[in-house]
C-alpha positions in Angstrom: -10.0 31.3 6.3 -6.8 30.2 4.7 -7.1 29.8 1.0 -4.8 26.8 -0.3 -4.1 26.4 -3.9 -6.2 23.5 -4.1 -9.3 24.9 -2.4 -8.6 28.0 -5.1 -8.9 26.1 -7.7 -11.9 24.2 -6.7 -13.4 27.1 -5.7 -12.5 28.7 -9.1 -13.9 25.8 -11.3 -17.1 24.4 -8.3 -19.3 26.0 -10.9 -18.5 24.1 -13.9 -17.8 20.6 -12.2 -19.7 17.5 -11.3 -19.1 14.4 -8.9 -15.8 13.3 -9.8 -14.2 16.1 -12.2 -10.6 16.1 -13.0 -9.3 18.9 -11.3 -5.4 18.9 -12.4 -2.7 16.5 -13.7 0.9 16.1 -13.9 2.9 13.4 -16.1 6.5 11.9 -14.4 9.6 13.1 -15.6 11.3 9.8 -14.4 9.0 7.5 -13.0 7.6 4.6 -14.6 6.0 2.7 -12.1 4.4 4.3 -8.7 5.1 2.5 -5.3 3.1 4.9 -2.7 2.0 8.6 -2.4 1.3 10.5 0.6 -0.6 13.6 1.1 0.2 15.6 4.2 -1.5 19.2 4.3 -0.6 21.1 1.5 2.2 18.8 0.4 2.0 15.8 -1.9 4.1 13.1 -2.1 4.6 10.0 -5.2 7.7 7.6 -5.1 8.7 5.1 -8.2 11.0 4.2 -9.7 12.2 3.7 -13.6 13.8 1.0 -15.4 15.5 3.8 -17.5 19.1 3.7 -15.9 22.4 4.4 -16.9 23.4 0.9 -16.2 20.8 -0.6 -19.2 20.6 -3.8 -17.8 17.6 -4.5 -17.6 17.2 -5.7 -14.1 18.5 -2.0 -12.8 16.1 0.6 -11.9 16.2 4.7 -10.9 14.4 5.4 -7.5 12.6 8.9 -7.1 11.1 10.8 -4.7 9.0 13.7 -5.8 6.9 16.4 -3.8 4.4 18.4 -5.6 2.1 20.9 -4.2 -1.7 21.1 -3.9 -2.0 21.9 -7.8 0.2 18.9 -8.4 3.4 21.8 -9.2 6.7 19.5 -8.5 8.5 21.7 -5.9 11.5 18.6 -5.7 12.7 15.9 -7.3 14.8 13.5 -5.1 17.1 10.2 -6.8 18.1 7.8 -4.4 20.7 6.6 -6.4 22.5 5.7 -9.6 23.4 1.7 -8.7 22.0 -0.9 -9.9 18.6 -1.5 -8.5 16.9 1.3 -6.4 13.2 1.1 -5.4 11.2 3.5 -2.6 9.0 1.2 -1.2 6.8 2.5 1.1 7.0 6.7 2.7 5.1 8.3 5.6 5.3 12.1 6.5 5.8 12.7 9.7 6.0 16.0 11.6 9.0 17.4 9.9 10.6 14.7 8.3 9.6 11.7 5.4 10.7 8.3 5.7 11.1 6.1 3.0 11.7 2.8 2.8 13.9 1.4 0.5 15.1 -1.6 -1.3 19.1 -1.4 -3.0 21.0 -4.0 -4.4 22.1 -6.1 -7.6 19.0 -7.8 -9.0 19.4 -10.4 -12.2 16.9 -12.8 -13.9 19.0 -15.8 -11.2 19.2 -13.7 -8.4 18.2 -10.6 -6.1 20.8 -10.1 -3.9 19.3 -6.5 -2.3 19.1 -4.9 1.1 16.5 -2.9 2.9 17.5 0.7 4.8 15.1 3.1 6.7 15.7 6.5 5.1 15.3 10.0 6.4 14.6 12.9 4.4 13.8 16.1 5.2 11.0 18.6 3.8 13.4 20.3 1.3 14.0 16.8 -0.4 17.7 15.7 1.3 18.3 12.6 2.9 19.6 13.0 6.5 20.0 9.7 7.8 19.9 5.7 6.1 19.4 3.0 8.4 19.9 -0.2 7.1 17.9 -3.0 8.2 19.1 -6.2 6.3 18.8 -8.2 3.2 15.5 -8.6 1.6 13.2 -9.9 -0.4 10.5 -8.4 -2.7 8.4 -5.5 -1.6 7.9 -4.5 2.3 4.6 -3.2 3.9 3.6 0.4 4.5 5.0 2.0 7.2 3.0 3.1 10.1 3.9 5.8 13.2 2.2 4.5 16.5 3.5 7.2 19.3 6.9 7.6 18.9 7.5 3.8 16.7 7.9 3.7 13.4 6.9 0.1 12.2 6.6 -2.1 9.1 7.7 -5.6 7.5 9.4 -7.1 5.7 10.5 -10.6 3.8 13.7 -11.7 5.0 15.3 -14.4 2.5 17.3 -16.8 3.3 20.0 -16.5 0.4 19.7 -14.6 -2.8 18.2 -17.1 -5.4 14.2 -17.2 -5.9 13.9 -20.6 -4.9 15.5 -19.7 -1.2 13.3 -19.8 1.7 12.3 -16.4 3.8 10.2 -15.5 6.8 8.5 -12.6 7.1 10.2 -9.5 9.5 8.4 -6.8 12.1 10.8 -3.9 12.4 9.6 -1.6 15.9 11.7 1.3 15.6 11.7 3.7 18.1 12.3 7.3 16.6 12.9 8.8 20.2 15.4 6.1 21.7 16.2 5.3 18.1 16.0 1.5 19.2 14.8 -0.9 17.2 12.8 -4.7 17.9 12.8 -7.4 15.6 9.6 -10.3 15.3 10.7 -12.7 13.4 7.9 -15.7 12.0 9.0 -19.0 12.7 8.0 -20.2 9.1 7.2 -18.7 5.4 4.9 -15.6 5.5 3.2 -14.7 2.1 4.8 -11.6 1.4 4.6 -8.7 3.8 1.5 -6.1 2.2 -0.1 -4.3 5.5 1.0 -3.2 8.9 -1.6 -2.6 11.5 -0.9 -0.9 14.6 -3.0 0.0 17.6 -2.2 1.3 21.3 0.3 -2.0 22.1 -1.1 -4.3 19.5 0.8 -5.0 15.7 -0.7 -7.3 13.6 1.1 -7.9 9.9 -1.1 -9.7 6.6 1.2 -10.6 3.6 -0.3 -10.8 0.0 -2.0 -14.0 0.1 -4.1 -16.2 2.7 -2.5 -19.6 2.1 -4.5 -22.5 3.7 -2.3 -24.8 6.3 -0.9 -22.5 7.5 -0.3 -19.2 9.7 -1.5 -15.9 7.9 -1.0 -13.3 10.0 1.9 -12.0 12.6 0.4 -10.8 15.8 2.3 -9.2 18.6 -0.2 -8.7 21.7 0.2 -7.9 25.6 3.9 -8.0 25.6 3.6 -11.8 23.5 4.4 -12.5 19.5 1.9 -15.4 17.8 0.9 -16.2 14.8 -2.8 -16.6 13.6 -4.4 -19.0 11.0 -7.3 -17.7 9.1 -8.4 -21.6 8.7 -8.7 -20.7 4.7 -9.8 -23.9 2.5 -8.6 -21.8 -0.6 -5.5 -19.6 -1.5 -6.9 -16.0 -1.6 -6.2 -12.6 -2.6 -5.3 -10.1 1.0 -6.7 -6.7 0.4 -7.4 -4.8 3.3 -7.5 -4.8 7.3 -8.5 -2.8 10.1 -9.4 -2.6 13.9 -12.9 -1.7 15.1 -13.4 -1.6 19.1 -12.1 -5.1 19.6 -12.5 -6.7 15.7 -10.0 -7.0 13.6 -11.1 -7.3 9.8 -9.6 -8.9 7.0 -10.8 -8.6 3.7 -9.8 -10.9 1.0 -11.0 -12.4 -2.5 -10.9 -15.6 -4.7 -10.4 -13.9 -8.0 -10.9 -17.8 -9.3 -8.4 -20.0 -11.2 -8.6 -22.5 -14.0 -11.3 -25.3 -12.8 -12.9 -22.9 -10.1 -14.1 -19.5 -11.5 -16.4 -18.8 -8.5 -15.3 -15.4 -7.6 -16.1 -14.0 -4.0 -15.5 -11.2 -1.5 -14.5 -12.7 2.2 -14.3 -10.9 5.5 -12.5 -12.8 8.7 -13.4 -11.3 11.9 -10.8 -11.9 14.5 -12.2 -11.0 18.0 -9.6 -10.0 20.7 -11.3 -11.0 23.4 -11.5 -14.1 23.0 -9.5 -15.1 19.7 -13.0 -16.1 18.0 -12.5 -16.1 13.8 -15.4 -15.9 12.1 -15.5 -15.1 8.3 -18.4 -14.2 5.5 -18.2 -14.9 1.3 -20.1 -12.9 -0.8 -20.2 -14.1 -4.4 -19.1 -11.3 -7.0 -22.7 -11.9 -8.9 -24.4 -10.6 -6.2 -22.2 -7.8 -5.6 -22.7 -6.8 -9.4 -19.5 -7.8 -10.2 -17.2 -9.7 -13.0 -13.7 -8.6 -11.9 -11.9 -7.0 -9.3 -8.3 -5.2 -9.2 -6.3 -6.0 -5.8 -5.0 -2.1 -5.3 -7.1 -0.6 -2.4 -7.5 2.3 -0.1 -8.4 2.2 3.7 -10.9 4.3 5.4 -10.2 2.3 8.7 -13.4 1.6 8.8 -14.3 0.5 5.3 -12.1 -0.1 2.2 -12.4 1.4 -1.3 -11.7 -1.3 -3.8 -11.7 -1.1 -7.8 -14.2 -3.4 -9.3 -15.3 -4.5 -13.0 -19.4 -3.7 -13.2 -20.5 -6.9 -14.6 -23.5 -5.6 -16.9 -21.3 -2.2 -17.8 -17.8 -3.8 -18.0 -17.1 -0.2 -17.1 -14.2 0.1 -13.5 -15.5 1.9 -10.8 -14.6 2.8 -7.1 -16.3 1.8 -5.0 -16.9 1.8 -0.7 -17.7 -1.1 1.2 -18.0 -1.4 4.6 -17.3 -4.8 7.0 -20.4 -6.2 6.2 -20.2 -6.0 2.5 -22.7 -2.8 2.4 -21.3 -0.5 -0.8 -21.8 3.1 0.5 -20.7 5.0 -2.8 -19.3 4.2 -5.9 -17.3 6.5 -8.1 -16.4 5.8 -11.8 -13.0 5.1 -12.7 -11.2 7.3 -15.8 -9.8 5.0 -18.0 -8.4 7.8 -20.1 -5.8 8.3 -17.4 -5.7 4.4 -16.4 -6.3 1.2 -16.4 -7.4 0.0 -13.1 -3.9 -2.0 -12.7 -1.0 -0.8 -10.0 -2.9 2.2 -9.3 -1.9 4.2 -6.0 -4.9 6.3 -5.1 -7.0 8.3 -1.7 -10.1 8.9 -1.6 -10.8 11.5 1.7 -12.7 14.7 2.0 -14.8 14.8 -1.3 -11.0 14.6 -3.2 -9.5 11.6 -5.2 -5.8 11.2 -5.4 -4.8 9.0 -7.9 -0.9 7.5 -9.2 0.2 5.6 -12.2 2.5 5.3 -14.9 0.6 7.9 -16.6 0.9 10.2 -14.0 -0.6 11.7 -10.7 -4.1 13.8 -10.6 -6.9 15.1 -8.2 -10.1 14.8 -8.7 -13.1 16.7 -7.5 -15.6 13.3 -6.0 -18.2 15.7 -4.5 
């Protein structure tokens, strides 16, 4: 049996540790704020970015790549750039290369006048290839691989003020033919968060679920549409994923000012016959009194970070599409605060990301 770094170390300390141990930490040289990590065999990856530029102005920002290994040991450091604004959005490993996307430009407290480009870099930290895709707006989606596509949207503004209008973008890109399709919406889209992708079937959420109005971009059998969740309230997107012929969405009303009654919501789309049924749970009856909108994805279920409501303490925890909690882990508020937090959660081990660095954590 091959012994990897991290299994030494778990093996080293399995004695001394219970459920959910911190196994090993590293603080950021550069970054200030995480965007995505990736973990891909014995390789872990965690892009950011930093407001600490050369340029001082404060609208500019340093974008970095850096791969650590198993023991969270930086092996490289990558900087996209030193103008203006630079953010990695969104990476993927895959085979032997990373791709990143990323958003450049010339951002003020007026305007944002930045473009989106596909990059290519390779396993020793070099970028190979930049394909640019067009001006944007705000953050894309994650990137997923399905066969030989690389896919993932975007917001495509209309000019560079914040009061222009946009529509939301699928990019199909083809790695093999190095082709790439375009779905455009034909109105607003909340901002691109999640890219689904299955066999022939691509299906993008944005941020929110606005009522009135189409919430999700759907490209099915060889046809693009658009689908309406039918929401009576504007609410919080947090997950999605594809079971046999479901599609769930899972949402929450976090409550505003004259309506504090917080839920959890699951829409079930079926694909058979376009059927959307849905199902609130109130956070009382969950156990709840808040809830942070940074989640991970089984596929099957969703790990969200939740406020106990008789505690007050943050915990992880697993729920499945029927609103069944599986497991819950505690969250360790001496190394965050359950805000922009970048974590996965697979094979007994917790990978976590934020401004006050990356660690693992034993779960089992």
């Amino acid at each position: 049996m091959k012994i990897t770094p991290l299994l030494f170390l778990i093996l080293s300390f399995g004695t001394l540790l219970s459920a959910q141990e911190l196994l090993t930490k590293s603080t950021f040289d550069n970054i200030e704020y995480v965007e995505d990590i990736e973990w891909s065999s014995d390789d872990i990856y965690c892009a950011g970015f930093s407001f600490k530029t050369a340029i001082n102005d404060g609208n500019s920002s340093d974008a970095y790549l850096v791969n650590y290994d198993t023991t969270l040991k930086p092996k490289w450091s990558l900087k996209i750039s030193d103008k203006h604004s630079n953010k990695i959005n969104s990476i993927i490993r895959y085979k032997d290369k990373i791709y990143a996307l990323v958003t450049q430009g010339k951002i003020s407290p007026q305007t944002e006048d930045v473009f989106i480009s596909l990059f290519t870099i390779n396993l020793e930290g070099v970028i190979e290839n930049k394909i640019s895709i067009g001006r944007a707006f705000s953050s894309p989606s994650n990137i997923v691989i399905n066969g030989s596509n690389l896919i993932f949207g975007y917001k495509v503004p209309d000019g560079i003020t914040y009061s222009a209008d946009s529509k939301s973008e699928i990019i199909n890109y083809n790695l093999a033919t190095k082709k790439m399709v375009r779905y455009k919406s034909s109105q607003y889209q909340a901002t691109p968060k999640k890219i689904l992708a299955e066999k022939s079937d691509i299906f993008l959420f944005g941020n929110y679920i606005h009522p009135n109005q189409p919430n999700i971009m759907a490209y099915r059998n060889g046809k693009y549409s658009e689908i309406s969740l039918k929401s009576s309230k504007t609410e919080y997107f947090l997950d999605s994923y594809i079971n046999k012929n479901i599609v769930t969405v899972v949402c929450a009303f976090p409550g505003v000012y004259g309506d504090m009654k917080k839920y959890l919501k699951f829409y079930y789309i079926n694909l058979n016959n376009n059927a959307i049924n849905s199902k609130s749970i109130p956070y009382e009856k969950l156990g709840w009194s808040d809830q942070n909108f940074d989640t991970y994805s089984t596929g099957s279920s969703s790990w969200l970070i939740i406020e106990n409501h008789q505690t007050k303490a943050l915990q992880y925890v697993l729920i499945d599409n029927t609103g069944k909690i599986s497991k819950t882990l505690n969250f360790d508020r001496d190394n965050g605060n359950g805000s922009w937090e970048r974590y996965m959660i697979k094979e007994g081990m917790l990978l976590n990301a934020n401004s006050s660095g990356i660690k693992i954590y034993k779960t089992d």
